[in-house]
N, C-alpha and C positions, 0 to 999 in steps of 0.2 A: 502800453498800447496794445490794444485786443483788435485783432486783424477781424476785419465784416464777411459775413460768408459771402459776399459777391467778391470780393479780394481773396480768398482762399481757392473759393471755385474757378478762378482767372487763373490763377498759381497752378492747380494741379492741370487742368486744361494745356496749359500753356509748356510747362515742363513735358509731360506726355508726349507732346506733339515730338517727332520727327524733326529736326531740324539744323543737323548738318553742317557743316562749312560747305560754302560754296552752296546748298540748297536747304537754304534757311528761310523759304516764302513759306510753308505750313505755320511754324511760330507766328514768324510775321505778321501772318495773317488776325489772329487770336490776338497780339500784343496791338495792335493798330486798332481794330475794334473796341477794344477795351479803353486803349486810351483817349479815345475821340472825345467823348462826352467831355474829357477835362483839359482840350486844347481848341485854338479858334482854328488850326492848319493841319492837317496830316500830310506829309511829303513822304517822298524814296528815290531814291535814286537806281541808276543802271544796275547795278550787282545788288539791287537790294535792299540797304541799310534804310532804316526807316526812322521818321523823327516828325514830332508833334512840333507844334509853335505857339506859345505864349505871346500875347503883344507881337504880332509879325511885323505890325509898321515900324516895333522900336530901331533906332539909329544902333545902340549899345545891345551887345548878342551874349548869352549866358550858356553855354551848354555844361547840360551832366549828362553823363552815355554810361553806356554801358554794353556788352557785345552778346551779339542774339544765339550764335554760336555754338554747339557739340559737338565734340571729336566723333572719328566714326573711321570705317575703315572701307576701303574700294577693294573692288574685283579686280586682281591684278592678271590672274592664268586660271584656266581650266583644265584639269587632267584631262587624259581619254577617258578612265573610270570615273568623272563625274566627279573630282572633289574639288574645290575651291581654295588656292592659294593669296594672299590679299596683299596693300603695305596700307601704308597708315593714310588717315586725312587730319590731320593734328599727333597731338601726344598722343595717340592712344596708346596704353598699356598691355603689351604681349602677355605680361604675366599673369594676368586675370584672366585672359580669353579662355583657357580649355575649360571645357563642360558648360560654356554659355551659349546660352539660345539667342540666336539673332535673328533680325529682321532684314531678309536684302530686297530693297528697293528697283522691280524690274520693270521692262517695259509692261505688263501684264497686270501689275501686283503685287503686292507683297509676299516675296516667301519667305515661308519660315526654314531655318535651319542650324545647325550647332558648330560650335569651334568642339571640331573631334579630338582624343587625346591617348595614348594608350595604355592601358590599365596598369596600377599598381604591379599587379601580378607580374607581369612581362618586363618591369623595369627593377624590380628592386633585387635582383641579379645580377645588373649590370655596373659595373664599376662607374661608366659614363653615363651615369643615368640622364635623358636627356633633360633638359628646360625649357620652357617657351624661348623662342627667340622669334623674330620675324618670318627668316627661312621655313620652322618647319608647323609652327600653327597654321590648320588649315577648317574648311569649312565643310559639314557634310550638308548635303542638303536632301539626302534620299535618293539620288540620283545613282544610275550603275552607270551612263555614259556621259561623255559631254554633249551630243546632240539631244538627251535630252534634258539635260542641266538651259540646254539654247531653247529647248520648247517650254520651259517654264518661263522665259522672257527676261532668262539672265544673260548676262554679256558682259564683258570685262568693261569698265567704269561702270557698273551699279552700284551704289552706295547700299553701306550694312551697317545697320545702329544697333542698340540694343535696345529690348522690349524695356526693360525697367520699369516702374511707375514709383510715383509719387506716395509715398504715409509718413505720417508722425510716429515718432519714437519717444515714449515715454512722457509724450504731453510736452516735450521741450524740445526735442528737433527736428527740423522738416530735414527729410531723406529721400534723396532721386538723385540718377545718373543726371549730368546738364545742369545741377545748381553750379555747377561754373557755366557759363555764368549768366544762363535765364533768372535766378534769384537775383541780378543786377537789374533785369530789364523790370521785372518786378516790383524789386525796388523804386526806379524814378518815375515807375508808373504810380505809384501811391505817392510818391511825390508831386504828382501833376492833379493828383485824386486829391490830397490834401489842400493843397491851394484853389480849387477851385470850392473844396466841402466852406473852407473857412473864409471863403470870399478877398480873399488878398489880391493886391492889387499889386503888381511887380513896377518900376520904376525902369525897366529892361526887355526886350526879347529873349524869353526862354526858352529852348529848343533841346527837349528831350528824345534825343537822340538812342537810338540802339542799331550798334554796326554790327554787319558781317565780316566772315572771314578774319575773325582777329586770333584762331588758332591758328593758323598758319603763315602767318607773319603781319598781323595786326593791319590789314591792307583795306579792309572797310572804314576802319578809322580813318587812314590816312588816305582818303579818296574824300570823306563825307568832311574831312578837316577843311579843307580848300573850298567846298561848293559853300559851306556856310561863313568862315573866315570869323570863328568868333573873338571875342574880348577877353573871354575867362572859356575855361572850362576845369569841368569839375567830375574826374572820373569815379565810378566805383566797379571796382572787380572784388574775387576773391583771393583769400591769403590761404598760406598751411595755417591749424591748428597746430603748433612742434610739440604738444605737451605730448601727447601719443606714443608708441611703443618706436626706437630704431629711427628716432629722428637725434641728430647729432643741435643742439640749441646754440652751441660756441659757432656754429656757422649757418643754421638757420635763422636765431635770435630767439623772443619767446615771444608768441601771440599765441592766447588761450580763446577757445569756446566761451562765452557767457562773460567774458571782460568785455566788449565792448568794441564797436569799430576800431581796425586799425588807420592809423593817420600814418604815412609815407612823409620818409626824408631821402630826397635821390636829388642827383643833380637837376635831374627834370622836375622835379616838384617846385613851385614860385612859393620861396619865402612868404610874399605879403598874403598868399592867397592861402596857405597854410596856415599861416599866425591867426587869420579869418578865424578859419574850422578849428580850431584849436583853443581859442578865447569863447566861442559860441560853447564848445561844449564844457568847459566850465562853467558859463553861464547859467544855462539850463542842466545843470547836471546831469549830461548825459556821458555816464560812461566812455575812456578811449584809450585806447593802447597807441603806443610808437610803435614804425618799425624804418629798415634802413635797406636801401637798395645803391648799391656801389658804382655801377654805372650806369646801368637801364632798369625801368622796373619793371621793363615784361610784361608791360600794359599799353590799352591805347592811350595813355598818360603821353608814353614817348614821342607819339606821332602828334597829337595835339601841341604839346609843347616846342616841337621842333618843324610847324608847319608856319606859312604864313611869314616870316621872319622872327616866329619866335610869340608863343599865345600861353599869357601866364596859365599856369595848369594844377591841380593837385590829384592826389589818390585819396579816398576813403574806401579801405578794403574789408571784404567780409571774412572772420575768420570761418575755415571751413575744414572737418577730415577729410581724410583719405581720397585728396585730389585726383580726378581722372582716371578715378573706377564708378561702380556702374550701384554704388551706396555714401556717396559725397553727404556730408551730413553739416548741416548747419544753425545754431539753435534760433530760436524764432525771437526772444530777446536783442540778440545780437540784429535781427532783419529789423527788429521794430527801432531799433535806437541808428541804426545805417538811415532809416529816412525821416528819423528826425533832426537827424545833425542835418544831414542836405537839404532839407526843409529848411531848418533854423539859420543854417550859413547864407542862402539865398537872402533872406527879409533882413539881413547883414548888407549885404553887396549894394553899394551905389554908383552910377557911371559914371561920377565925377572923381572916384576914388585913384589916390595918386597907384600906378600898378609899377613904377620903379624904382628899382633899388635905390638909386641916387638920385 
């Protein structure tokens, strides 16, 4: 599958953009656009979470989501000298931060400015040499005071992302901060883009959904679970690559780069709707790895599956490196064959289909 440069240029567009937990309307914005042409509804609700509709009149409801979402960090304290202490707004990673250029988000505008750090020089004397930890990464932002750190129209809750952008690596993998998990939203939008290119006719309401807030305890999900109330749902996030340097695989498992979607076995995951994805992609020989989650799978899988009284659910996850730094890499093989399994498992699904165990 060869991605169309109107799909490529929505991709970089769309990762670029700013978009935050908790202020995730810039994406939004760019993924809504994009997917219009190939839905008959565009909805959102209060906090945001946005989702197209296939067939709105149908009785039977199909969702794939995916979360609009990157980690990022708040303004937590300003020195008197002007320098910026933060905590987190998801996972983000302290140990990457020194020597990065950030962007904080103020009432004014964007300023630019860096997680300070102090030289080689001055540490490798000390026995305790320090390390990032949350305490003492902080932000410079050119400022000598705090009043006028306040007249550039920063204030404690400003959001700070990172500049990063989007390029390919070696003709085989897209690389940008936010492919966790904008390359989801991506994904079900070529999904909505293929069904309409091929003219299929779904048997169901399809509602391609993309939530907020699922870094921080998956709460877009489990808000937009209830307003839609669907039959199936059919997540895709991202996984680790384990193959990589200092990952231990006896408790990660192994999902590789360029094998192929991973397919989830968790208690949350529905059997019948698994066996689905699972027989399609043998069918269509598309590529797919297992992997196993023990009690949760740390996806909006969770919340769908355990909303409603219980909405059969599955994961198909993208493998990806170096999770929740600001060079997440994921190869474009793997992007093209994630939407064609959810493509293919769809023109699968029918609403008379038995959904229980017994």
């Amino acid at each position: 599958m060869k991605f169309q440069k109107k799909s490529l240029h929505f991709l970089e567009d769309y990762l670029n953009a700013a978009s935050p937990t908790g202020y995730e309307r810039n994406g939004q914005e760019i993924w809504m656009n994009y997917l219009k042409p190939y839905v008959d509804k565009i909805e959102f609700d209060h906090y945001g979470t946005c989702y197209g509709i296939i067939n709105p009149e149908a009785e039977f409801k199909v969702v794939i989501e995916a979360h609009a979402d990157e980690i990022s960090w708040y303004v937590n304290y300003i020195t008197d000298d002007g320098l910026i202490y933060v905590i987190r707004n998801g996972g983000s990673d302290q140990a990457i931060a020194p020597s990065k250029v950030v962007h904080i988000h103020g009432e004014k505008g964007t300023v630019k400015g860096v997680f300070g750090w102090p030289a080689i020089h001055t540490r490798s004397a000390n026995q305790n040499e320090p390390v990032p930890k949350i305490e003492n990464i902080f932000i410079d932002c050119g400022a000598k005071t705090k009043k006028e750190v306040e007249e550039m129209g920063i204030h404690v809750g400003c959001m700070i992302t990172y500049p990063d952008e989007f390029f390919e690596l070696n003709d085989r993998y897209f690389v940008c901060r936010a492919l966790d998990n904008r390359i989801g939203g991506f994904m079900i939008a070529e999904v909505a883009k293929m069904l309409k290119d091929n003219k299929k006719k779904l048997p169901f309401a399809l509602y391609i959904v993309n939530s907020v807030q699922e870094e921080v305890g998956l709460y877009g999900a489990d808000m937009i679970a209830d307003t839609i109330k669907p039959n199936i749902a059919i997540i895709t996030d991202v996984t680790h690559d384990t193959t990589t340097p200092m990952i231990d695989k006896k408790k990660e498992g192994e999902q590789k780069c360029g094998d192929g979607p991973v397919v989830f076995f968790a208690p949350s995951v529905h059997h019948n709707i698994r066996e689905i994805i699972v027989e399609t992609a043998r069918s269509k020989k598309i590529p797919f790895q297992r992997a196993v989650a023990s009690r949760a799978t740390g996806t909006d899988t969770d919340v769908f599956a355990h909303s409603n009284g219980g909405v059969p659910s599955a994961l198909i996850s993208l493998p990806l490196r170096y999770m929740h730094t600001t060079v997440e890499m994921v190869e474009k093989e793997d992007v093209a064959n994630v939407i064609r399994l959810i493509y293919e498992t769809l023109l699968q699904i029918k609403p008379t289909m038995n959904l229980k165990y017994h």
